[in-house]
C-alpha positions in Angstrom: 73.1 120.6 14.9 75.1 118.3 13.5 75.9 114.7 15.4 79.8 115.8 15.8 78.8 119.1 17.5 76.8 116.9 20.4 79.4 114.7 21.0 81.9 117.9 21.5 79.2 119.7 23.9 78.6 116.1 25.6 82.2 116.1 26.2 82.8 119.6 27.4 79.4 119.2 29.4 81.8 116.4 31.4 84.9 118.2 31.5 83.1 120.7 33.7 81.4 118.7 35.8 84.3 116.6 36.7 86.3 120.1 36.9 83.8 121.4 38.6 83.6 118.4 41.1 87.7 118.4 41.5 86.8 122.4 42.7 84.6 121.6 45.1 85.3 118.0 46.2 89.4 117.8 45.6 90.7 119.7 48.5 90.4 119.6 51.7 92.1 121.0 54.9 93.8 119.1 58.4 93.8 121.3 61.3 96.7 121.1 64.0 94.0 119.8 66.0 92.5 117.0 63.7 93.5 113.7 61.6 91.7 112.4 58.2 90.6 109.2 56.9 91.2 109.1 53.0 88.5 106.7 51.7 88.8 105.4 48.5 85.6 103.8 47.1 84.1 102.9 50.6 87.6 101.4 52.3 90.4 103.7 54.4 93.5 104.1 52.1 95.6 106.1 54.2 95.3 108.3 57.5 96.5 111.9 57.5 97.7 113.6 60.6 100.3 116.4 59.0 98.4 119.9 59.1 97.7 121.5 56.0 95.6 122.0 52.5 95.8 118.5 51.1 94.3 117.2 47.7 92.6 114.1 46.4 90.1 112.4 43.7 86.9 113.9 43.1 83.8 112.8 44.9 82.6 109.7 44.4 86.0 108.6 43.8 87.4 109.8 47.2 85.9 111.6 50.1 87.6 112.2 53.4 86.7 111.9 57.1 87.9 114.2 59.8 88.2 113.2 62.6 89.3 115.2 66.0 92.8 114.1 67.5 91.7 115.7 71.1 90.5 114.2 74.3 86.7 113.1 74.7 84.3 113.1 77.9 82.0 110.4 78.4 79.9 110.3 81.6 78.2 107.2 82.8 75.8 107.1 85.8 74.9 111.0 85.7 74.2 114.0 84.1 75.8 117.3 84.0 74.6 120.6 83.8 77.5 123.5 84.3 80.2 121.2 85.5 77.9 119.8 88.3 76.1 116.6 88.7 72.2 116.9 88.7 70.9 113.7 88.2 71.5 110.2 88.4 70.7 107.4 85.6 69.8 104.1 86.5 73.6 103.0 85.1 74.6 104.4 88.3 72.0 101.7 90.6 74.8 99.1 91.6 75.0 96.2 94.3 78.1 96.3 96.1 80.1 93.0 96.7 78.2 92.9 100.1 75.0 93.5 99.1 74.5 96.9 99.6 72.9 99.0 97.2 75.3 102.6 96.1 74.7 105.4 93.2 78.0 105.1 91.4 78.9 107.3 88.5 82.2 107.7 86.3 83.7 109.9 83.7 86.3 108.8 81.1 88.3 110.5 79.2 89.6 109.1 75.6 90.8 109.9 72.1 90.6 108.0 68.8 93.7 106.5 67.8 92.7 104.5 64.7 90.4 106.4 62.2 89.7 103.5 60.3 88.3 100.9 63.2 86.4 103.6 64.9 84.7 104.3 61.6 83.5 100.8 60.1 84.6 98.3 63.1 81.0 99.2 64.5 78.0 101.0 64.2 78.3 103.3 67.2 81.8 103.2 69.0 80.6 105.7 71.2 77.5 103.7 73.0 80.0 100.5 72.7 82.4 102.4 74.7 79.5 103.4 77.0 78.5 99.6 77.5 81.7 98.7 78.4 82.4 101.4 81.1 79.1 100.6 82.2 80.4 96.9 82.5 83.5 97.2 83.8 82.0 99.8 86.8 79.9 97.5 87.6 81.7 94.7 87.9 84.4 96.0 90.3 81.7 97.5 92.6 80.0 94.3 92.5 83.1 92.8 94.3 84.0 95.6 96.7 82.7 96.6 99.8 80.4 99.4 100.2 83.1 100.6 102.6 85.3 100.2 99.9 83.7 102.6 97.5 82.6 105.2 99.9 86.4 106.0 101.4 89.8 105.6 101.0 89.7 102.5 98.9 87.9 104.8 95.4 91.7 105.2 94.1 91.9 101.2 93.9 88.6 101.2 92.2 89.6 103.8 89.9 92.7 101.9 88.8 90.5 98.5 88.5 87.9 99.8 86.3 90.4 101.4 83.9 92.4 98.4 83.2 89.1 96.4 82.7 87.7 98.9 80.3 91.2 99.0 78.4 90.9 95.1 78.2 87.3 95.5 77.3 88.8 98.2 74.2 91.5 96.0 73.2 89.0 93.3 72.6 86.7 95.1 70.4 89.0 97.1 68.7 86.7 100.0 68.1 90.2 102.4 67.1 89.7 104.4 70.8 92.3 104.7 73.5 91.3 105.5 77.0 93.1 108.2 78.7 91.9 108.2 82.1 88.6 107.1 84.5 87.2 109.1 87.2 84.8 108.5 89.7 82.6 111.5 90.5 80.2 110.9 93.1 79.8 108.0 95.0 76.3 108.1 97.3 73.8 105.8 99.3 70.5 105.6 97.9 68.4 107.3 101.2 69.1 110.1 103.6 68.5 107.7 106.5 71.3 105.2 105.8 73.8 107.7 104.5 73.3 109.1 108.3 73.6 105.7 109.9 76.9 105.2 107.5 78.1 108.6 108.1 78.0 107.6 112.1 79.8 104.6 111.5 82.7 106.4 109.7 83.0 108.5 112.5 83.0 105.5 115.1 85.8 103.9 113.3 87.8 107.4 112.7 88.2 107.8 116.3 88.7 104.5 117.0 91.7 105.2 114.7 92.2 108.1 116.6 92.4 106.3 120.1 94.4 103.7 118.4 97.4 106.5 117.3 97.1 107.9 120.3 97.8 104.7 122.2 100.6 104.1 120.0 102.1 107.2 120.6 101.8 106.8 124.5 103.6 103.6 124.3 106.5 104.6 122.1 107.1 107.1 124.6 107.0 105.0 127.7 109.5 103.1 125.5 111.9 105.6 124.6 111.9 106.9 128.3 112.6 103.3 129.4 115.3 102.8 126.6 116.6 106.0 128.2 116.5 104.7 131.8 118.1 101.6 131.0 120.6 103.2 129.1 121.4 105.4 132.3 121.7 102.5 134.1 123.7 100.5 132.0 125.8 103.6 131.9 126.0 104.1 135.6 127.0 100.2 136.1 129.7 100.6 134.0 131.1 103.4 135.3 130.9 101.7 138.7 132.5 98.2 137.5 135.3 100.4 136.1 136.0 102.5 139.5 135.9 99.4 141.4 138.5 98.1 138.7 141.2 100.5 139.6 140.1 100.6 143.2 141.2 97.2 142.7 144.1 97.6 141.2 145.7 100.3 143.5 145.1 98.1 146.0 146.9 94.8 144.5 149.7 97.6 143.4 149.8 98.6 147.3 149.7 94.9 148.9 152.7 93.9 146.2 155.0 97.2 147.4 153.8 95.9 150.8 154.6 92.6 150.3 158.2 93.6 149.0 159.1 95.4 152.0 157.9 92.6 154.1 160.7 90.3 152.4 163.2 92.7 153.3 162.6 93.3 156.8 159.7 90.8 158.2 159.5 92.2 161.5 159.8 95.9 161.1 157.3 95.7 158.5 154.8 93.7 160.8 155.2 96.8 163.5 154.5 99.3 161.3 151.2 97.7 159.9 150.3 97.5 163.5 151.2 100.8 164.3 149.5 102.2 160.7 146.5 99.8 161.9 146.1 101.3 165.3 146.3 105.4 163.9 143.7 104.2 161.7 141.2 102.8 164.0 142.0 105.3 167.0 142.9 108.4 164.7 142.9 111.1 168.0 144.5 108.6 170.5 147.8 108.9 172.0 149.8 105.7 171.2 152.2 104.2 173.7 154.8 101.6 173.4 155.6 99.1 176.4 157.8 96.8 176.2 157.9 93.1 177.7 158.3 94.4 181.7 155.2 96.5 181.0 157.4 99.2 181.5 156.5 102.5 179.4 159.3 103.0 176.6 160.2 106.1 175.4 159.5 107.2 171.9 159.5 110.1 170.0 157.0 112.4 170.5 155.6 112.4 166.8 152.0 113.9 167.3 153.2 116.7 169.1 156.0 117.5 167.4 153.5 117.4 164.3 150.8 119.7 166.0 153.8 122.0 166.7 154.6 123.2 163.1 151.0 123.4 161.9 149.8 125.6 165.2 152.8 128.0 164.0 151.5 127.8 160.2 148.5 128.8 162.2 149.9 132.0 163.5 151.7 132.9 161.2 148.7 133.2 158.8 146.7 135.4 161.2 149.8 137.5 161.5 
């Protein structure tokens, strides 16, 4: 075999293993659910997160990461076995702020948002994000109250130690976003003291309990004494406004009074006498003497007026 004819099967031998290579190394596929890393000679060139049969270089030229774009579950403090809590790590041993010792564990939930820093900006992105959810638990237990952690204040933790463990992300850039953190279980270390705490919770519930209740008592001796005063002011006014007119009727009778008394003094002086005497003896017969003491005669008016309303009288019954 001549030299030519090795240098043609040398060649060919090439062109199929680079052909060869291309077949088996020069496609790839993106699910819906996925993104890629494109790496070109060890370093990211470009991140892929359209669906579909894509193509590149050959193998060692190019190879390609896939990466899922879904959610993650990491648990601190605990393990899991069919959606229940079995067991407790020793991440979940904690000191509270004051000095009380509490199993604390968490879940987070996060997604990788940058291919190329959570594959070469460390070794192992998931026990670094471990670590730092570690951290960040345990330094906002270490500065509440064991109170704090065991009722209604776990919402407040919840929201500290997610912003502390996004801080904690942003500063190591490991290409992970954090979705959401979740305290699961939060217990005291014996049986003994979760009694003695579980006593103290009720204490202070019913003290709560007496204290709404007092509350409620006093608002409604308020209202009912917002109502009586109201009555009364009510009643006052309606008084002050009687006596008003009373008032005026009677400064509207002294003026007509008055008037008459400037036509005709003295005839106006007798009748209030008269009108002053029916009043105070209303069933006494009035007579009028003059100076001699000498009985004058009048006119009969009370008997004259008895007359007509005792025939009224009859007259009805007949």
């Amino acid at each position: 075999m001549s030299i030519k004819q090795i240098l043609v099967s040398f060649v060919s031998l090439i062109g199929i293993v680079i052909l060869g290579l291309f077949l088996v190394t020069g496609w790839y596929i993106v699910d819906e659910t996925e993104q890629a890393a494109l790496i070109t000679f060890g370093r990211v060139e470009e991140t892929i997160d359209e669906p579909g049969l894509k193509f590149k270089m050959p193998w060692p030229v190019q190879r390609v990461e896939i990466l899922s774009r879904g959610t993650f579950n990491l648990q601190v403090g605990y393990q899991e076995d069919g959606g229940e809590v079995v067991e407790f790590t020793d991440e979940a041993k904690m000191i509270t702020g004051d000095e009380n010792i509490l199993f604390a564990d968490l879940a987070v939930q996060w997604r990788i948002t940058d291919p190329e820093q959570y594959l070469y900006s460390t070794e192992d992105p998931e026990a670094l994000l471990y670590n730092a959810t570690s951290s960040a638990l345990r330094n906002v237990i270490g500065s509440s109250s064991v109170d704090d952690a065991l009722t209604d204040e776990r919402p407040t933790i919840e929201a500290s130690v997610f912003e502390n463990l996004v801080e904690l992300i942003e500063l190591y850039q490991i290409g992970i976003s954090i979705s959401d953190v979740k305290l699961q279980d939060v217990e005291l270390p014996t049986q003994e003291v979760r009694r003695a705490f579980t006593e103290v919770t009720d204490a202070r519930e019913e003290r709560l309990t007496k204290i709404n209740e007092a509350n409620r008592y006093r608002n409604q001796e308020m209202n009912e004494a917002e109502g009586e005063k109201d009555a009364i002011i009510s009643r006052a006014e309606g008084t002050r406004a009687e006596r008003i007119e009373t008032a005026r009727g009677d400064v509207a009778r002294f003026n007509a009074l008055y008037e008459e008394y400037l036509v005709n003094p003295e005839v106006t002086r007798q009748r209030l006498v008269l009108e002053t005497l029916e009043q105070v003896l209303p069933d006494t017969e009035i007579y009028i003497m003059d100076s001699s003491n000498d009985t004058v005669n009048y006119l009969p008016i009370r008997p004259l007026e008895r007359r007509p309303e005792a025939a009224t009288t009859e007259g009805g019954g007949n």
